[in-house]
C-alpha positions in Angstrom: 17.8 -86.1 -130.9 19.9 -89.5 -130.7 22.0 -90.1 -132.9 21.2 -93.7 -135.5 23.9 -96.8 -135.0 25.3 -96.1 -138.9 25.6 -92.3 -137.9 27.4 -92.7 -134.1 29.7 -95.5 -135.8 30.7 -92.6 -138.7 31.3 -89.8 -135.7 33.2 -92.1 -133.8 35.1 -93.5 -137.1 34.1 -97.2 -136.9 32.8 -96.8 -140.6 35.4 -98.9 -141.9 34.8 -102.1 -141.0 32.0 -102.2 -142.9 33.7 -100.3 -146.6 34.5 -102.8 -149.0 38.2 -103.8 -150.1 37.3 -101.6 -153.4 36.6 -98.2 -151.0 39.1 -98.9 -148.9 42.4 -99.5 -151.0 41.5 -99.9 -154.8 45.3 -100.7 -155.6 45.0 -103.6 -154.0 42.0 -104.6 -154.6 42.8 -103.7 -158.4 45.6 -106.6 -157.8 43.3 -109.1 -157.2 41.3 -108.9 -159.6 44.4 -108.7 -162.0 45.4 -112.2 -160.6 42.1 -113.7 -160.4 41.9 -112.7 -164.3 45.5 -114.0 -164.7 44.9 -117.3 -163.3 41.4 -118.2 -165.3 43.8 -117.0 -168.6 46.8 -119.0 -167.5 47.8 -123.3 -167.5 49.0 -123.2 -164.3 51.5 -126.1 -164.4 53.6 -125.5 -161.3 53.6 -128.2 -159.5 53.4 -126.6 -155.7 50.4 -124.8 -156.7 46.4 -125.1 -157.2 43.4 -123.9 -157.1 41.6 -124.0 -153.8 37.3 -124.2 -153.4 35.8 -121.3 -152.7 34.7 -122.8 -149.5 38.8 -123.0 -148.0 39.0 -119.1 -149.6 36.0 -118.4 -147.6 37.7 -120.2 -144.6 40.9 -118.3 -144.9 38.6 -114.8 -145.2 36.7 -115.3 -142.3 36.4 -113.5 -138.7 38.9 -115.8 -137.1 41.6 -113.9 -138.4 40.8 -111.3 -135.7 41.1 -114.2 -132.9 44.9 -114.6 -131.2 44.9 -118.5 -129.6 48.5 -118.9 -128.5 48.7 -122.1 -126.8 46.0 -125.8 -127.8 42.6 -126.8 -127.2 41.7 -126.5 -123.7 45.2 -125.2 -122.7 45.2 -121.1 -124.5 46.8 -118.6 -123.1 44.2 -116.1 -124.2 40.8 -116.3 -123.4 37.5 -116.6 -125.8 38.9 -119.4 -127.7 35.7 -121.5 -127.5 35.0 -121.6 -131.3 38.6 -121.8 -132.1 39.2 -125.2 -129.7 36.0 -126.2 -132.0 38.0 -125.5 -135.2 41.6 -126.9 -134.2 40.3 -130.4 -132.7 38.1 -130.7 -136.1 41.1 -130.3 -138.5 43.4 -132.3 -135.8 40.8 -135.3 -135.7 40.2 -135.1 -139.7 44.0 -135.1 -140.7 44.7 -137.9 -138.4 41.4 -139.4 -139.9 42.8 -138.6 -143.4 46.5 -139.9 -142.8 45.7 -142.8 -140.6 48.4 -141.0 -138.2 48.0 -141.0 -134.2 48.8 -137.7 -133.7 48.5 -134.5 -135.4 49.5 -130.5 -135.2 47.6 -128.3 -137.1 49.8 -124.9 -136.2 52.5 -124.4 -138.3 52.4 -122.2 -141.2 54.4 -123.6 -143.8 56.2 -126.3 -144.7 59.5 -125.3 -143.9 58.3 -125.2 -140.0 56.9 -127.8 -139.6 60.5 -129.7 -140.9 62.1 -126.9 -138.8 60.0 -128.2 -135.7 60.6 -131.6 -135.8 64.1 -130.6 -136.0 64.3 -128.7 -132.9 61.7 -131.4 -131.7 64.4 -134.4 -132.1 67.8 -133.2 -133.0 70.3 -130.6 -131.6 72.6 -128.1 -133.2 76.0 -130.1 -134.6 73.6 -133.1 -134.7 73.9 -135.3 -138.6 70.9 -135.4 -140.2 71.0 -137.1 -144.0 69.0 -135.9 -146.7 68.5 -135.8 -150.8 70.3 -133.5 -152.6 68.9 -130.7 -153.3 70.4 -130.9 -157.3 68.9 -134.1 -157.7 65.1 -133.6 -156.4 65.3 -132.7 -152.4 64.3 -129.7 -151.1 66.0 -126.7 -149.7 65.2 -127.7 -145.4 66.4 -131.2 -146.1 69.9 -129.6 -145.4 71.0 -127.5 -147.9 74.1 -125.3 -146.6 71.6 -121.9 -146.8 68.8 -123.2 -145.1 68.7 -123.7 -141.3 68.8 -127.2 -141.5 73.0 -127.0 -143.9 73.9 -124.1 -140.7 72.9 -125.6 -137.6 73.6 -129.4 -138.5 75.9 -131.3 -140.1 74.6 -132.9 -143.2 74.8 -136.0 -145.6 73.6 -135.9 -148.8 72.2 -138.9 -150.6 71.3 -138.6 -154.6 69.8 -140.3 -157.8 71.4 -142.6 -159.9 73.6 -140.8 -163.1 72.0 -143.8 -164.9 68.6 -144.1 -164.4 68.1 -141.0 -162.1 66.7 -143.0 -159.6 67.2 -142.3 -155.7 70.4 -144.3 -154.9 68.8 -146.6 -151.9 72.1 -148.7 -151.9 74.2 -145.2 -151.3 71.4 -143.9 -148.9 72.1 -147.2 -146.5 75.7 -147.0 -147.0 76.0 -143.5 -146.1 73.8 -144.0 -143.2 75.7 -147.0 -141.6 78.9 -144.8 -142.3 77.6 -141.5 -140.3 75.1 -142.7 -138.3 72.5 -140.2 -138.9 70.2 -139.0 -135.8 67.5 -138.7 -138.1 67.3 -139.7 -142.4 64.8 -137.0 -144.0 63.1 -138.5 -147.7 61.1 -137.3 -149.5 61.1 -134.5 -152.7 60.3 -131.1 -154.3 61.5 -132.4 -158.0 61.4 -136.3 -157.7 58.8 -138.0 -160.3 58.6 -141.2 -159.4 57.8 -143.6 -156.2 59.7 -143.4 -152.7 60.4 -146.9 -150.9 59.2 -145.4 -147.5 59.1 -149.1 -146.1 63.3 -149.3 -147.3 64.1 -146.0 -145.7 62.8 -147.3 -142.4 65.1 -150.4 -143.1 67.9 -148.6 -143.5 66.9 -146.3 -140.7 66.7 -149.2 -138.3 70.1 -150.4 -139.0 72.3 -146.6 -138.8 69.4 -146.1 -135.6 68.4 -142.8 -137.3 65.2 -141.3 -136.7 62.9 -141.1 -140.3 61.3 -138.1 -141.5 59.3 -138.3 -144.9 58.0 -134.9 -145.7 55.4 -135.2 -147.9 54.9 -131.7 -149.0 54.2 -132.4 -152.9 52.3 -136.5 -153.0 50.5 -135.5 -149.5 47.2 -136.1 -151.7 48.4 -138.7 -153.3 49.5 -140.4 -150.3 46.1 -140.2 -148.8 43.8 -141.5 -151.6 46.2 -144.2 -152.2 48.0 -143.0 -155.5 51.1 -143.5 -153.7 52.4 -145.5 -150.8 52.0 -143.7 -147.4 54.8 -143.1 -145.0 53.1 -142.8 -142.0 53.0 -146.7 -141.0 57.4 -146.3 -141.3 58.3 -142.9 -140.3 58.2 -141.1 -136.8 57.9 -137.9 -138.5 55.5 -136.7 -141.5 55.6 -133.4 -142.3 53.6 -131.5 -145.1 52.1 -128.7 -146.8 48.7 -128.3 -147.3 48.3 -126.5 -150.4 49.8 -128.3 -152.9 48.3 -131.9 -154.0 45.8 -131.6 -150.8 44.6 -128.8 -152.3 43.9 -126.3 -148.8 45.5 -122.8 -147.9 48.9 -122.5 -148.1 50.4 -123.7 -144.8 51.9 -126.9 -143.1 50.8 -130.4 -141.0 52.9 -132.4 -139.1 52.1 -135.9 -138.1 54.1 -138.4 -135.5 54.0 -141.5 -133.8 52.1 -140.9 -129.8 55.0 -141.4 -128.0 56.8 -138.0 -129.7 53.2 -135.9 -129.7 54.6 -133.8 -126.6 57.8 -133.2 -127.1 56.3 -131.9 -131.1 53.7 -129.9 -129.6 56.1 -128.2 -127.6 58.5 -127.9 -130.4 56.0 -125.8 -132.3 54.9 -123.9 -129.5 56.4 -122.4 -128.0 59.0 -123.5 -129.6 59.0 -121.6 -133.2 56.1 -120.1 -133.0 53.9 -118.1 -131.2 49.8 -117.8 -132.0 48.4 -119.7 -134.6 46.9 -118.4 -137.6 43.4 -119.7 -136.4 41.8 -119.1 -140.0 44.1 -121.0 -141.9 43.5 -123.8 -139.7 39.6 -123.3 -140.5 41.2 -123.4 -144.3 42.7 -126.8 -143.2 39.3 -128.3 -141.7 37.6 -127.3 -144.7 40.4 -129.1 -147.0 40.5 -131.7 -145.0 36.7 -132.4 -145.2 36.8 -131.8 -148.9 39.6 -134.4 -149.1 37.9 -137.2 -147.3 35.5 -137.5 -150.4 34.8 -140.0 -153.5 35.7 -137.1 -155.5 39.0 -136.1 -154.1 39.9 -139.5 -154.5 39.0 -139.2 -158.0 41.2 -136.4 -158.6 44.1 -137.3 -157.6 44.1 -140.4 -159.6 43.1 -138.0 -162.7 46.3 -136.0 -161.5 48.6 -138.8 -162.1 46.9 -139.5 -165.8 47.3 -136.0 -166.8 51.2 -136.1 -165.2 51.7 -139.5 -167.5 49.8 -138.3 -170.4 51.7 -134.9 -170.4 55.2 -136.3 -170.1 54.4 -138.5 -172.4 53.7 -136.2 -175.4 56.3 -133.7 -174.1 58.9 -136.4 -174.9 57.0 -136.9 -178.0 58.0 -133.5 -179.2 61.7 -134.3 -178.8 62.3 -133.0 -175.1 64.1 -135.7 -172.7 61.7 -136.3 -169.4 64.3 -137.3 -166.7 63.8 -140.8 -165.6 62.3 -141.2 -168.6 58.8 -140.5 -167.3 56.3 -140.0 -164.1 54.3 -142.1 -161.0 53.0 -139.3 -159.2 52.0 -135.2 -160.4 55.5 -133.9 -161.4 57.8 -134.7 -164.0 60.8 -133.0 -164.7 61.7 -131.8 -168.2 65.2 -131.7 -169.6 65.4 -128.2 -172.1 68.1 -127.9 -172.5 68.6 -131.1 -174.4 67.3 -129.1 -176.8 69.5 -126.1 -176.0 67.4 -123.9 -174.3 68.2 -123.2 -170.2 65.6 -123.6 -167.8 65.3 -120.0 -166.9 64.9 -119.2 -170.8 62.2 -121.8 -171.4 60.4 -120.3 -167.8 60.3 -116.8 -168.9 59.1 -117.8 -172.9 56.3 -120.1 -171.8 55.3 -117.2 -169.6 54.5 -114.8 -172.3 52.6 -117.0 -173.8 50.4 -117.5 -170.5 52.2 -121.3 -169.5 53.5 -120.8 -166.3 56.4 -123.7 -164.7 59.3 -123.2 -162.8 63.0 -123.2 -164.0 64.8 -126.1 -161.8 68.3 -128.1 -161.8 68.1 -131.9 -163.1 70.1 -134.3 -161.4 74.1 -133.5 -162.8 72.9 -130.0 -164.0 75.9 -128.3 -165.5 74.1 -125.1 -165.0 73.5 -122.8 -162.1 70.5 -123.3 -159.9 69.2 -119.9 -161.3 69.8 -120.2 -164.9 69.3 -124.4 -164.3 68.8 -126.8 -167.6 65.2 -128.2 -166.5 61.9 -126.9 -165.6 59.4 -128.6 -163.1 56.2 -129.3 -164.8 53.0 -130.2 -162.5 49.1 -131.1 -163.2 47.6 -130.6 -160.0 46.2 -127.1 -160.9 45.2 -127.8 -164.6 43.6 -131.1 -163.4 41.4 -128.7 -160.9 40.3 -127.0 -163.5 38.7 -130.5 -165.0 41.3 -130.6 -167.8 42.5 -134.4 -168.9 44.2 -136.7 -171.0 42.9 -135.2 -174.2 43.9 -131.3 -173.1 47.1 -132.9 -171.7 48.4 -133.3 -176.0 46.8 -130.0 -176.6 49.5 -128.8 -173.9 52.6 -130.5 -174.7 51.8 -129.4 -178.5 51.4 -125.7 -177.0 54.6 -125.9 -175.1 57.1 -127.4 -177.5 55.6 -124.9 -180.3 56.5 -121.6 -178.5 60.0 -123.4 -177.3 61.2 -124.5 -180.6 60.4 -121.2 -181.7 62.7 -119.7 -178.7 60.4 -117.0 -178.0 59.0 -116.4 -181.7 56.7 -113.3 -181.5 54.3 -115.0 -184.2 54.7 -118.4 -182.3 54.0 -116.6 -178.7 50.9 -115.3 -179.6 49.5 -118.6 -181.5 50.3 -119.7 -178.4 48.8 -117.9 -176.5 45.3 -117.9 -178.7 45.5 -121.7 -177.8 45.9 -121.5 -174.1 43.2 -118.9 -173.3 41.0 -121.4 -175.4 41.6 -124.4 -173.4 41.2 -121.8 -170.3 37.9 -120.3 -171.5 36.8 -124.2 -171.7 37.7 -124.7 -168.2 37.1 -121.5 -166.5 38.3 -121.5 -162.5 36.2 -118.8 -160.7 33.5 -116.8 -161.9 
């Protein structure tokens, strides 16, 4: 008597790929749904984070995560890559579509390779690159001494102004026509307020530096026109996709044609090896979704909530550095109120507010204690959340940090977010 398909796959122990995350391993599966519960109950207001469609979750779960594609469309080093060639040139074509750029590479998985690929793309090891202080708004692989980019080049650091705590253009060209750069990197993890791509290329042209703007955190507002784009000035844009853009977490680079091989190669084989062919389904998807009315929509909303929010956070007595935002990030002095950042982190926390603790330009503290904390509305402004809720917020915020971690004040707190969440629920 033959044996059924359900039965020979059981004998033969194939079963499991068709048992469910839940048969399979409850404890993780039991984490899931502990952070999927967590995020609907918490005001997410980091600004390198967000809520993605179910349609780039879907992407990011599907079948091509089985698929290994080392190599580019047409040129693999593996075979069956049909359907992936289909995926790669659709995200490739749609972010240059979306940035305007002439070429693009979809492959690298975070943010910090794609900077680290351009690097090896352009400069070599004892090479000077200039870049913004980390302390003051830049980002950890724009040079700092323990990233890659402080240990295998030597590095200039350009800052904000002690007065206004704006970036320091006339010390950035100074600087550069001192050292001579190879190649000026701009752009920001804690910076609130517009970069002059178009003077960076200025002062590029005259040190004959290379530009890099990384983009990470205003990519969406770069491409929906809530903020000047870089890519008509730089030879180099480099980006995440999952903060402002709003896709899986992972990276884009995009460079002028004549650089496109000498990137491609740079990537791979260069720092990586196969490409996470999923997330680059993730990308498509977040690129498609970003090429809409609506996206377009939300990012301006994003910048209203950022403006409203810093607003009536200074209205409760906290200093906003540079006395406000232009983009989806503002940066909140606590400690002007004495509280450090790391306190004001872990309080808002309990009550179900989650930022980030994060130095402030002339921080007197250390970068893990730090007297600032990074506020951000692309997450909260997914949710559908605006000016209005933005007050609510700041009220929220300001209550359970005067109080210094009140118990009575945490949970009133805490009432009051997971009202405003219940009103703007994230996945059902």
């Amino acid at each position: 008597m033959s044996m059924t398909k359900e039965a020979h796959r059981a004998a033969m122990g194939h079963e499991f790929l068709d048992r469910g995350l839940n048969e399979v391993d409850p404890e993780i599966a039991e984490a899931i749904q502990t952070e999927t519960i967590r995020q609907n109950d918490t005001l997410e207001l980091i600004a390198s984070e967000n809520h993605v469609s179910r349609a780039v979750l879907t992407a990011m779960g599907s079948v091509f995560t089985n698929k290994y594609a080392e190599g580019y469309p047409g040129k693999r080093y593996y075979g069956g890559c049909g359907p992936t060639d289909i995926v790669e040139n659709i995200a490739i074509e749609r972010a240059k579509r979306l940035f305007g750029a002439e070429h693009a590479n979809v492959q690298p998985h975070s943010g910090s390779q794609a900077n680290m690929s351009v690097y090896f793309a352009m400069l070599k090891p004892g090479d000077t690159i200039m870049g913004m202080d980390l302390s003051h708004g830049g980002h950890l692989t724009h040079g700092h001494p323990l990233s890659y980019s402080g240990r295998d080049f030597k590095v200039v650091a350009y800052h904000v102004r002690k007065d206004d705590e704006l970036i320091d253009y006339d010390e950035m060209e100074q600087l550069a026509l001192e050292h001579k750069p190879r190649m000026i990197i701009c752009g920001a993890s804690a910076y609130s307020r517009i970069i002059d791509f178009k003077r960076i290329r200025e002062i590029a042209d005259r040190s004959g530096s290379l530009m890099m703007a990384d983009i990470a955190h205003i990519a969406g507002l770069v491409v929906t026109g809530n903020h000047p784009s870089p890519v008509p000035h730089a030879d180099f844009v480099t980006t995440t996709t999952h903060k402002t853009l709003r896709g899986p977490r992972s990276g884009l680079i995009l460079c002028k044609e004549q650089y496109a091989k000498d990137l491609d190669r740079a990537v791979f084989p260069g720092v990586q090896g196969g490409p996470l062919v999923h997330i680059i389904a993730a990308k498509a998807v977040a690129f498609n979704e970003a090429l809409t009315p609506e996206f377009k929509e939300y990012q301006t909303q994003i910048v209203r909530n950022a403006k409203a929010l810093a607003q009536a956070v200074a209205d409760t007595g906290f200093r906003i550095v540079s006395g406000g935002t232009d983009n989806h990030v503002f940066m909140t002095d606590v400690f002007s109120k004495g509280i450090t950042g790391k306190d004001a982190q872990n309080i808002l926390e309990a009550s179900n507010i989650t930022v980030n603790k994060n130095t402030i330009p002339f921080d007197t503290q250390k970068p893990m204690v730090a007297s600032g904390v990074r506020i951000g509305t692309p997450a909260v402004t997914t949710r559908g959340l605006r000016e209005p809720e933005m007050k609510k917020i700041a009220q929220l915020i300001a209550r359970v940090l005067d109080a210094k971690g009140d118990a009575a004040a945490a949970i009133e707190v805490k009432k009051g977010v997971k009202e405003l969440c219940d009103q703007f629920p994230i996945y059902h």
